[in-house]
C-alpha positions as CSV (number, residue, x, y, z in Angstrom):
1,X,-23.2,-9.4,36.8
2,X,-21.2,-7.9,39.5
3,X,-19.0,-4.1,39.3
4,X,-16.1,-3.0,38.4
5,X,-13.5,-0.2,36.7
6,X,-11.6,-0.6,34.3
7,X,-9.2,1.0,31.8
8,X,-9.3,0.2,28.1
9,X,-5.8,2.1,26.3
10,X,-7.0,2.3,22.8
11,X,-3.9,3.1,20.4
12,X,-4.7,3.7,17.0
13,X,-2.4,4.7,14.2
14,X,-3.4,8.5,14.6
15,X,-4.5,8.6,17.9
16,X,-4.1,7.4,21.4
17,X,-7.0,7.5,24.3
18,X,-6.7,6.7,27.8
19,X,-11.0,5.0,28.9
20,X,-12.4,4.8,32.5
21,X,-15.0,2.1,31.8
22,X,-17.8,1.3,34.7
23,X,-19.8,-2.0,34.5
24,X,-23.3,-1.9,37.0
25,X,-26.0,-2.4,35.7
26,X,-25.3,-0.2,32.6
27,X,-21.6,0.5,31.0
28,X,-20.3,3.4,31.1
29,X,-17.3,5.1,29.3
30,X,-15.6,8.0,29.3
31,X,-12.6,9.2,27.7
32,X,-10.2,10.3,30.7
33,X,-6.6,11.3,28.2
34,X,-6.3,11.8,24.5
35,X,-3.2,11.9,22.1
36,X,-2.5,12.2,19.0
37,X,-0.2,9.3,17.1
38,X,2.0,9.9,14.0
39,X,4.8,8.0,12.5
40,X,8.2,9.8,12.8
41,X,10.9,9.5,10.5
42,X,14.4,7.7,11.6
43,X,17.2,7.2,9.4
44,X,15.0,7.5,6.6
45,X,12.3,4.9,7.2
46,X,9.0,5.4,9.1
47,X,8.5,4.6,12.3
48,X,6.4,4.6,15.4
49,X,7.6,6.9,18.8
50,X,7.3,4.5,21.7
51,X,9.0,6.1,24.7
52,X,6.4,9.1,23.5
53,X,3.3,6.6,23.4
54,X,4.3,4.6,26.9
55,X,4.6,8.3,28.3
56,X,1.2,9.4,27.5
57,X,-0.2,6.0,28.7
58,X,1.6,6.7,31.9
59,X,-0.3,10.1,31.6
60,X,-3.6,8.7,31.2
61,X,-2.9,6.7,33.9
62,X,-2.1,9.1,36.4
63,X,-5.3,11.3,35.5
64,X,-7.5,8.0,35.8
65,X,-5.9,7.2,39.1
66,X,-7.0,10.6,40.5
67,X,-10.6,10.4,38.7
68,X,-10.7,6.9,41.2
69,X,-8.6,7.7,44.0
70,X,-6.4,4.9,42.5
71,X,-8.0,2.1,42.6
72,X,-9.2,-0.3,39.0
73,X,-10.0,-3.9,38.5
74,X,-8.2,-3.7,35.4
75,X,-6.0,-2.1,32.8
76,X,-5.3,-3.5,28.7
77,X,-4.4,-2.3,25.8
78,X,-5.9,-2.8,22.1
79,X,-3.6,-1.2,18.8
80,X,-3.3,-1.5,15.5
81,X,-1.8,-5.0,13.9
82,X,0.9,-6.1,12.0
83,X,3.6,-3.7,13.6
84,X,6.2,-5.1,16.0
85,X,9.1,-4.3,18.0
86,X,11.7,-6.0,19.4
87,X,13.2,-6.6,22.9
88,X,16.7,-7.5,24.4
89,X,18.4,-9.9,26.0
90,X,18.6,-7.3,29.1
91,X,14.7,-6.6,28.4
92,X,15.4,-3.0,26.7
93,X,13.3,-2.1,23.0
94,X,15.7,-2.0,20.6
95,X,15.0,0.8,18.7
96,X,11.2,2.5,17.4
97,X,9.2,-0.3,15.9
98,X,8.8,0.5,12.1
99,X,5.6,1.6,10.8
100,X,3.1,-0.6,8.2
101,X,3.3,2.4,5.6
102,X,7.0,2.4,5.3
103,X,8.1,1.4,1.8
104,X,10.8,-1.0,2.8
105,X,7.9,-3.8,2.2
106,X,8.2,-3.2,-1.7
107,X,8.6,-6.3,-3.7
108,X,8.8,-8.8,-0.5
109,X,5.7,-10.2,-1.4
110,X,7.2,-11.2,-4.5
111,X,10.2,-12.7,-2.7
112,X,8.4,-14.7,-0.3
113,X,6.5,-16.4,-3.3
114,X,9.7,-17.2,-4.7
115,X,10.0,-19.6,-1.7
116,X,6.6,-20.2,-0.7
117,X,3.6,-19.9,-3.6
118,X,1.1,-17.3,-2.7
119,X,-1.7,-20.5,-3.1
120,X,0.4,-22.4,0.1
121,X,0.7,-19.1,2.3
122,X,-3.0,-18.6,2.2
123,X,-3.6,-22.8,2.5
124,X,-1.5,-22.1,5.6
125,X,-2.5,-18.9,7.2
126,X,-6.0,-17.7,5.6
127,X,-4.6,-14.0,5.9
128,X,-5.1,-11.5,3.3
129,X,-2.5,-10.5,1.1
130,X,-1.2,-7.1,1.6
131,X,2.7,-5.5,1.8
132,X,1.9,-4.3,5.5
133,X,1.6,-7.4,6.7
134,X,3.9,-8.7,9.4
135,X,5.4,-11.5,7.3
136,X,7.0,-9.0,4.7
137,X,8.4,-6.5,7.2
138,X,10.1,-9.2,9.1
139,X,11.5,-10.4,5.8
140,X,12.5,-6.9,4.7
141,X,14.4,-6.9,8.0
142,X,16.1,-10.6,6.7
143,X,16.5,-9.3,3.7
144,X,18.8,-6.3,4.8
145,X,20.6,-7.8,7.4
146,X,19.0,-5.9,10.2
147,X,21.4,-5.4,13.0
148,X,18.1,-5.8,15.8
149,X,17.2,-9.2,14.3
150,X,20.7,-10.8,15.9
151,X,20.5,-8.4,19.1
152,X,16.7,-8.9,19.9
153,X,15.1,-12.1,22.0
154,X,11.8,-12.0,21.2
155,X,9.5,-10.1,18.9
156,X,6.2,-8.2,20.2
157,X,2.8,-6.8,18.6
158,X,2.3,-3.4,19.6
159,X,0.0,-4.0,22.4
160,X,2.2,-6.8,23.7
161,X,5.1,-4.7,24.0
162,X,2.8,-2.4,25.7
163,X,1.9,-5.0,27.9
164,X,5.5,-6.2,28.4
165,X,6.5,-2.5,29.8
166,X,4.0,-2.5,32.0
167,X,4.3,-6.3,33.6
168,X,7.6,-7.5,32.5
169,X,5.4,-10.6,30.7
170,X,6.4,-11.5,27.0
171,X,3.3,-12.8,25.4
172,X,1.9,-12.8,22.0
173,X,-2.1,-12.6,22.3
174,X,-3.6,-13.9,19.7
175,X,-6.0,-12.0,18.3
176,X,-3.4,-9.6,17.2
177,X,-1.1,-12.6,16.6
178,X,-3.3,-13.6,14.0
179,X,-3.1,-10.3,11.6
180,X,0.5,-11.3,11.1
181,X,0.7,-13.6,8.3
182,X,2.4,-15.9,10.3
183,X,0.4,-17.7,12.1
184,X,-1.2,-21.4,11.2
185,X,-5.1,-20.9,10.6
186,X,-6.4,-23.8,11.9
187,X,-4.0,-24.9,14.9
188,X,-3.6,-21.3,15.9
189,X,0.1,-21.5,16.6
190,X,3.1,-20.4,14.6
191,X,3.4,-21.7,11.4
192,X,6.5,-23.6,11.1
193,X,7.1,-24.4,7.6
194,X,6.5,-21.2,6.3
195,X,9.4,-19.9,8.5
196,X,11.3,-22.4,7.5
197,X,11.0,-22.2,3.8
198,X,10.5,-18.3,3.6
199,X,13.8,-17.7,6.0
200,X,12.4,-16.2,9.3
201,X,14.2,-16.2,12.6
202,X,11.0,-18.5,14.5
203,X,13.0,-18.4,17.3
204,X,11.7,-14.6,18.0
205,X,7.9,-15.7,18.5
206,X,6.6,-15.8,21.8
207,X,4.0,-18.0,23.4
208,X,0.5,-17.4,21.8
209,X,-2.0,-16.4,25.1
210,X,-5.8,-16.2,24.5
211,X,-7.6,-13.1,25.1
212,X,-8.4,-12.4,28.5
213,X,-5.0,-13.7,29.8
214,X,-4.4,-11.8,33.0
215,X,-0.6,-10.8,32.9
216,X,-0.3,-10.1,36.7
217,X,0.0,-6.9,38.5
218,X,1.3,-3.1,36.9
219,X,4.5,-3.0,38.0
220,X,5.6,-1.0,41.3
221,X,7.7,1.7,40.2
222,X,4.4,2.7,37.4
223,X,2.2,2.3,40.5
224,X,4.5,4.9,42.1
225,X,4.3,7.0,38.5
226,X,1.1,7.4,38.3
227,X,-0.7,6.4,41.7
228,X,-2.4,3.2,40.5
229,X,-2.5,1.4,43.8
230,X,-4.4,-2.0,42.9
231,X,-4.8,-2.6,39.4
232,X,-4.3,-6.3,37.4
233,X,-3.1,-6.2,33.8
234,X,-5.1,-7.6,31.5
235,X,-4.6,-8.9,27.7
236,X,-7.8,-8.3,26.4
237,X,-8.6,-9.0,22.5
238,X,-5.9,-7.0,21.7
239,X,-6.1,-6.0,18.5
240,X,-8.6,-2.9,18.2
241,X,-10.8,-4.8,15.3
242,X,-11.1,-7.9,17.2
243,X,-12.1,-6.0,20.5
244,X,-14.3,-3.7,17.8
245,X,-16.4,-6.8,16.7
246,X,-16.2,-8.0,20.2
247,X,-18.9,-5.1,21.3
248,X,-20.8,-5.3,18.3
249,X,-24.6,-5.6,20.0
250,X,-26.1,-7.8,17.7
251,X,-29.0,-9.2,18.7
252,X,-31.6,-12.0,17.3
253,X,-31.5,-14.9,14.0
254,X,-31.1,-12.0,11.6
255,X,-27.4,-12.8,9.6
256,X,-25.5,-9.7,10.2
257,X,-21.9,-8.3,9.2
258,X,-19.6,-5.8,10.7
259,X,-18.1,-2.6,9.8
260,X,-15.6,-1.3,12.1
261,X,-15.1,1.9,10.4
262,X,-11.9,4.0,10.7
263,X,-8.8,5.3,9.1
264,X,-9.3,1.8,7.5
265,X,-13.0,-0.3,7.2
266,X,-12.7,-4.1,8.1
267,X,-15.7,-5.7,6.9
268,X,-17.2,-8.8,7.9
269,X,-18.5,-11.6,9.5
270,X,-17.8,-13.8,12.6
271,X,-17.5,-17.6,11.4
272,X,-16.2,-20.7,13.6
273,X,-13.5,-21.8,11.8
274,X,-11.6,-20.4,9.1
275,X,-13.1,-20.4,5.8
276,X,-9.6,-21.3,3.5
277,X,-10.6,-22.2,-0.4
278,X,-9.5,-21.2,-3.4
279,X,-12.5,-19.0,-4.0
280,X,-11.5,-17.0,-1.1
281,X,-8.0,-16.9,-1.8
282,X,-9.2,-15.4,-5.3
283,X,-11.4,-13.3,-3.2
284,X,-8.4,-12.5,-0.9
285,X,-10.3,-12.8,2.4
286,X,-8.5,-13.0,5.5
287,X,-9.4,-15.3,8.4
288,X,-8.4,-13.5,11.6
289,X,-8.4,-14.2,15.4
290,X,-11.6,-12.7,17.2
291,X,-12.8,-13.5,21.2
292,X,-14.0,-17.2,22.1
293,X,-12.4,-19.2,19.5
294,X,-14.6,-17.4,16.7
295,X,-12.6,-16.3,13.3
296,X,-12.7,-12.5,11.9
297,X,-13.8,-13.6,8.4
298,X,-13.1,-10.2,6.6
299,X,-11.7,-8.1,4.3
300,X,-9.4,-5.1,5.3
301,X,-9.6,-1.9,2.6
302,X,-8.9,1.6,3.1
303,X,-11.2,3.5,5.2
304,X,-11.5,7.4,6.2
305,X,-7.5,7.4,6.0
306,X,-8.6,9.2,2.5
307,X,-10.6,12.1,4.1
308,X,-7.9,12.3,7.2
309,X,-5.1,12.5,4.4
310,X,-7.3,15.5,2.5
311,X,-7.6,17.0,5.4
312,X,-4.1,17.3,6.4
313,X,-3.2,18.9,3.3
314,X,-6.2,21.3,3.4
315,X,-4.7,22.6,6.9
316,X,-7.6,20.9,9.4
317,X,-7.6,24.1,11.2
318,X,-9.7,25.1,8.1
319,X,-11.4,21.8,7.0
320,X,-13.4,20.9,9.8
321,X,-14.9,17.5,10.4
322,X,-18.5,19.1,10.1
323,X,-17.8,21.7,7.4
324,X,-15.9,19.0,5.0
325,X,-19.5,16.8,5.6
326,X,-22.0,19.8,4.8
327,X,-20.0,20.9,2.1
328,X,-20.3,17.0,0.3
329,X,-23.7,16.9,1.3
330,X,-24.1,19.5,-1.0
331,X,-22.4,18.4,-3.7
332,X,-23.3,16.5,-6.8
333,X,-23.8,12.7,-6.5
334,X,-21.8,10.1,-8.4
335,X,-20.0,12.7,-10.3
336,X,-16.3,11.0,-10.0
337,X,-15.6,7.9,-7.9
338,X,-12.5,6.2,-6.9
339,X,-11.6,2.5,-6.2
340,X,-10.7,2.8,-2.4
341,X,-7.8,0.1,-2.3
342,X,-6.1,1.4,-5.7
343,X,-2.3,1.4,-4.6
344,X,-1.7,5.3,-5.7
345,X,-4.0,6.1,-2.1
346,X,-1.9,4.1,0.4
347,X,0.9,6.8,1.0
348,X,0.8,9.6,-1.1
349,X,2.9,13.0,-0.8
350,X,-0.5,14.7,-1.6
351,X,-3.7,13.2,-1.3
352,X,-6.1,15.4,-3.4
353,X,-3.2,14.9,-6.0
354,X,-3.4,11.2,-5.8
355,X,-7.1,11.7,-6.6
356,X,-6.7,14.0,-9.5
357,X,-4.4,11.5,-11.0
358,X,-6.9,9.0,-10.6
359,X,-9.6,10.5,-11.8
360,X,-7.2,11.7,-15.0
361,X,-6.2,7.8,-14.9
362,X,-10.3,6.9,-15.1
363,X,-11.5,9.3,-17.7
364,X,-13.5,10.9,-14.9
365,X,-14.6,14.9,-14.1
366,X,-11.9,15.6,-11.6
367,X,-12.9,17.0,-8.1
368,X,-13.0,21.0,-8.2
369,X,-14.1,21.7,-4.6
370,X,-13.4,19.9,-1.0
371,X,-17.2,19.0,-0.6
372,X,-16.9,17.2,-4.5
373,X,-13.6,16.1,-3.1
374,X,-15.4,14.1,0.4
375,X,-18.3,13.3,-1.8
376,X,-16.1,10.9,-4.2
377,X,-14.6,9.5,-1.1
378,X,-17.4,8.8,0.8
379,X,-19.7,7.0,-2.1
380,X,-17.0,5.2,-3.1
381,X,-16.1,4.1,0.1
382,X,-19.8,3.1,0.6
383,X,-20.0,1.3,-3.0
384,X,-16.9,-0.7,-2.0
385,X,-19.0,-1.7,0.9
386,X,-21.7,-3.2,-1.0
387,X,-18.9,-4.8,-3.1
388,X,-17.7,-6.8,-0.2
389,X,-21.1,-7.6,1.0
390,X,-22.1,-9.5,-2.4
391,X,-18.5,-11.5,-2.0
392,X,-19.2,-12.3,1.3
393,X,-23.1,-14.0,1.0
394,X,-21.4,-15.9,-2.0
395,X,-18.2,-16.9,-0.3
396,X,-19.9,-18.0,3.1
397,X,-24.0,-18.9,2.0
398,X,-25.3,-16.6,3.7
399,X,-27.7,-13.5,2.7
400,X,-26.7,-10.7,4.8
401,X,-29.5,-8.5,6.7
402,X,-28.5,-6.0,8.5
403,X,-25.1,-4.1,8.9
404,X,-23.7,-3.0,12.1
405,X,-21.1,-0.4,11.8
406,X,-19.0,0.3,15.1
407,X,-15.8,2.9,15.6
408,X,-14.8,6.4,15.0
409,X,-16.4,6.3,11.8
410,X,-20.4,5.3,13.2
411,X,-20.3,8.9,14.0
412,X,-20.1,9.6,10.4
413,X,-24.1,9.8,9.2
414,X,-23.4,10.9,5.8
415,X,-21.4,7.9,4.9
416,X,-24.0,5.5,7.1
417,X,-26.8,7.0,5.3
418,X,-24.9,6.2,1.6
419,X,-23.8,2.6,2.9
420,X,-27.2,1.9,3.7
421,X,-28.4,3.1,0.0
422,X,-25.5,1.6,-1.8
423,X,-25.9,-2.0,0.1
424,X,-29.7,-1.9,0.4
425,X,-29.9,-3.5,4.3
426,X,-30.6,-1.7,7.4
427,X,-27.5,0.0,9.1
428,X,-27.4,0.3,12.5
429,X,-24.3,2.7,13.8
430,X,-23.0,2.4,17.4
431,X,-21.0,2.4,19.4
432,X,-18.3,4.7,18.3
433,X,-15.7,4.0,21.5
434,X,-17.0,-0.1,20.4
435,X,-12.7,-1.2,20.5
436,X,-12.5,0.4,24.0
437,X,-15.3,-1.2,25.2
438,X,-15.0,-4.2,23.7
439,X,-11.7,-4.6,25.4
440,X,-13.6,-4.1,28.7
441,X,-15.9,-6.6,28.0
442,X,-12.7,-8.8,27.8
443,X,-11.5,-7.9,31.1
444,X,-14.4,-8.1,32.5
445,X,-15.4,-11.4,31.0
446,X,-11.8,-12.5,32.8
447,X,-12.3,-11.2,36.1
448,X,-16.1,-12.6,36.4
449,X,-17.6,-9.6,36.5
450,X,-19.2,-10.1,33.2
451,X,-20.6,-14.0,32.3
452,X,-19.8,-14.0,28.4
453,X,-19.0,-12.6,25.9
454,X,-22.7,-12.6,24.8
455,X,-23.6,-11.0,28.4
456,X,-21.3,-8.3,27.2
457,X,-22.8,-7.7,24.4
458,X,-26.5,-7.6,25.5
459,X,-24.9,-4.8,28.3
460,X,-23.8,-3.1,25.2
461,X,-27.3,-3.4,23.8
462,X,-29.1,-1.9,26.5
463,X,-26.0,0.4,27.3
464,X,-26.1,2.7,24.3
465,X,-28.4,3.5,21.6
466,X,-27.6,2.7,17.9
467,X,-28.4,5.1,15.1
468,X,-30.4,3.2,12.3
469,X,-30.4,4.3,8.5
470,X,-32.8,2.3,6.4
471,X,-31.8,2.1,2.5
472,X,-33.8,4.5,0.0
473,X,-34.1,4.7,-3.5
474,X,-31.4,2.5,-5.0
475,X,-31.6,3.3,-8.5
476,X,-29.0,5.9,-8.9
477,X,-27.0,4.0,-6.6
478,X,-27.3,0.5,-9.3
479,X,-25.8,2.8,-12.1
480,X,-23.4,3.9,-9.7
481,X,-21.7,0.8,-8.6
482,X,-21.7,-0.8,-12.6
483,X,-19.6,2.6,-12.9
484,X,-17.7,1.7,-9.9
485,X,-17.1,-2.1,-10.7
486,X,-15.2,-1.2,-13.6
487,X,-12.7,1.1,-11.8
488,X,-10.9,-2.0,-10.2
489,X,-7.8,-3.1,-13.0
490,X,-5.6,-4.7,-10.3
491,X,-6.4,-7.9,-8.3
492,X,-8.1,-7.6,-5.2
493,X,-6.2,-6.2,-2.3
């Protein structure tokens, strides 16, 4: 193992954070810049502020380069999936990439199955079926005539374009390729036929790159910026999930899953080739890219966006991380709960409203304080859990034993403590900053400094310490989730 810096950009879809990783004989991370992220409005549609996002990388940068007098093995970037943006002949963005909870998606799933039958988009791509995804927004775009579909040249994932502005390289790395919709499971590339019969422009996609890809060198006038003398640009598993599961420190025979909890929870398991049937299209599992040829066999459902969203209508000045948690520790248990992935929580004007109705909907008590309100959330969240647990030993064979939850939402004991009671396995939580440093392992892994990824993820191991909650009494928790099963009146989503 040799050294090295290295800067992990983490982008998520409500905040931004600029990481000065070290690798010696230990990692270590620290957070050098923060932002925050929101999706602005323009001409009526939500989307994503780029020029304000590149700005506070280049702000990040510039702090990190004085932190290490300028010098870094590396620099990459991890986001969110599905969003894109696209660039111009002349190599400008043409206009703000439009953001996965804008409602021009509505009924294009339904269009798209008129020319290509849900059961042959899943044969094709293994992906999970849900309105976000890339393959709808790009036909929303079709659909409408989008001015930027005849001007543009080639089509970008968030961290590509990213990675574009800071190199001048138009790739598509496939990890974050792969949450698309359009890509072909098993031959990893585009999926021709479905752009043919669905209608999209194919001639937008880029070359698909591997994580790992080194892009080349920042380019000179950002050196300038920010004072980054000697720094490589690296594509590492670019999408945060994949670079999430890519620091998971899982160790031993045991079968484990992942939880990389968040704004949303993507639960799983790493498999080596996709696992396509019609169970799991019933299931609606998706088969994503992850590092070293491995497939993300998971499913994606809404995460701690519900708290966040209760949160901002409280005023969070007032509702504080730690206050919301003590005030639902001390509420009652199991006294309304909510189907997570119900379509009235996606985008709500009011959040708490959404959960009233639902409740209403239900014929359940409806929250009457924030602590009852965080409560419902949480053991719903951690029923849904053990909902997705018992699909995935069934779908895949195997009898999971131990969860490993990484991400923002590890910090989160209340919810690790009921996800270890509703699922009945160990949980072991850590690390939280797991997709920053799992896009250093990346890096690392491409410079030499670091063997494997398995030699990354023993430094993780013996890098930082995991919280472990062992399951209790799981009685209450069985009446519970019989409660819970029947909340679910739409397919699975």
């Amino acid at each position: 193992m040799s050294s090295g810096k290295y800067i992990a950009v983490d982008l998520g879809a409500s905040s931004g954070r600029v990481m000065l990783a070290e690798i010696g004989g230990t990692l270590r991370v620290r957070e050098i810049h923060r932002f925050p992220n929101s999706p602005v409005s323009f001409r009526g549609h939500l989307c994503w502020n780029f020029s304000r996002l590149f700005h506070e990388l280049k702000r990040g940068l510039s702090k990190t380069a004085a932190a290490v007098r300028g010098t870094v093995t590396g620099i990459g970037v991890d986001t969110w999936g599905v969003d894109f943006g696209f660039v111009g002949r002349n190599g400008d963005l043409l206009g703000h990439p439009f953001c996965y909870r804008d409602t021009r998606t509505r009924g294009m799933m339904e269009t798209a199955f008129g020319r290509m039958s849900r059961k042959d988009i899943y044969a094709a791509t293994g992906i999970q079926f849900m309105e976000l995804n890339s393959l709808y927004q790009l036909l929303s775009m079709v659909e409408s005539r989008h001015p930027d579909l005849d001007a543009a040249e080639t089509l970008l994932f968030m961290s590509d374009l990213f990675h574009f502005m800071m190199t001048g390289e138009r790739i598509t790395e496939y990890t974050i390729a792969s949450t698309s919709q359009l890509l072909h499971a098993h031959s990893r590339t585009w999926d021709e036929a479905l752009f043919e019969r669905i209608g999209l422009p194919r001639r937008l996609m880029g070359e698909i790159r591997p994580p790992g890809t080194v892009l080349g060198p920042l380019k000179n006038e950002i050196r300038e910026e920010t004072g980054l003398r000697v720094c490589r640009v690296i594509a590492p598993a670019s999408h945060d999930t994949a670079g999430a599961v890519a620091a998971v420190p899982a160790a031993g025979d045991r079968p484990w899953a992942y939880l990389s909890s968040g704004t949303w929870s993507l639960i799983g398991v790493e498999l080596e080739e996709p696992l396509i049937n019609e169970e799991t299209l019933e299931s609606n599992f998706t088969n994503e890219g992850g590092v070293g040829e491995t497939i993300r066999f998971l499913k994606n459902v809404t995460g701690l966006w519900l708290v966040e969203a209760c949160r901002t209508q409280w005023g969070e000045k007032h509702a504080s991380h730690e206050a919301l948690m003590h005030e639902a520790k001390s509420a009652p248990s199991f006294r309304s709960l909510l189907f997570p992935d119900d379509p009235s929580f996606l985008n709500p004007p009011e959040m708490p409203g959404a959960i009233r109705e639902f409740c209403v909907r239900t014929g359940q008590p409806v929250p009457e304080s924030r602590g009852q309100f965080v409560r419902a959330i949480l053991e719903s969240l951690a029923l849904r859990y053990r909902q997705i647990l018992r699909d995935i030993d069934r779908l895949t064979g195997r009898k999971i034993e131990v969860l490993h939850i990484v991400g923002g939402g590890s910090r989160n004991d209340l919810l690790n403590r009921f996800t270890a009671d509703a699922c009945g396995i160990p949980v072991l939580a850590g690390p939280a900053e797991a997709t920053a440093i799992g896009n250093v392992i990346i890096q690392a892994v491409a410079t030499g400094d670091l063997e494997s990824l398995a030699s990354g993820r023993r430094l993780v191991a013996d890098s930082f310490e995991p919280s472990l909650f062992f399951p209790g009494d799981r009685d209450a928790w069985d009446e519970a989730y019989a409660r819970f099963s029947g909340l679910q009146t739409r397919p699975p989503a």
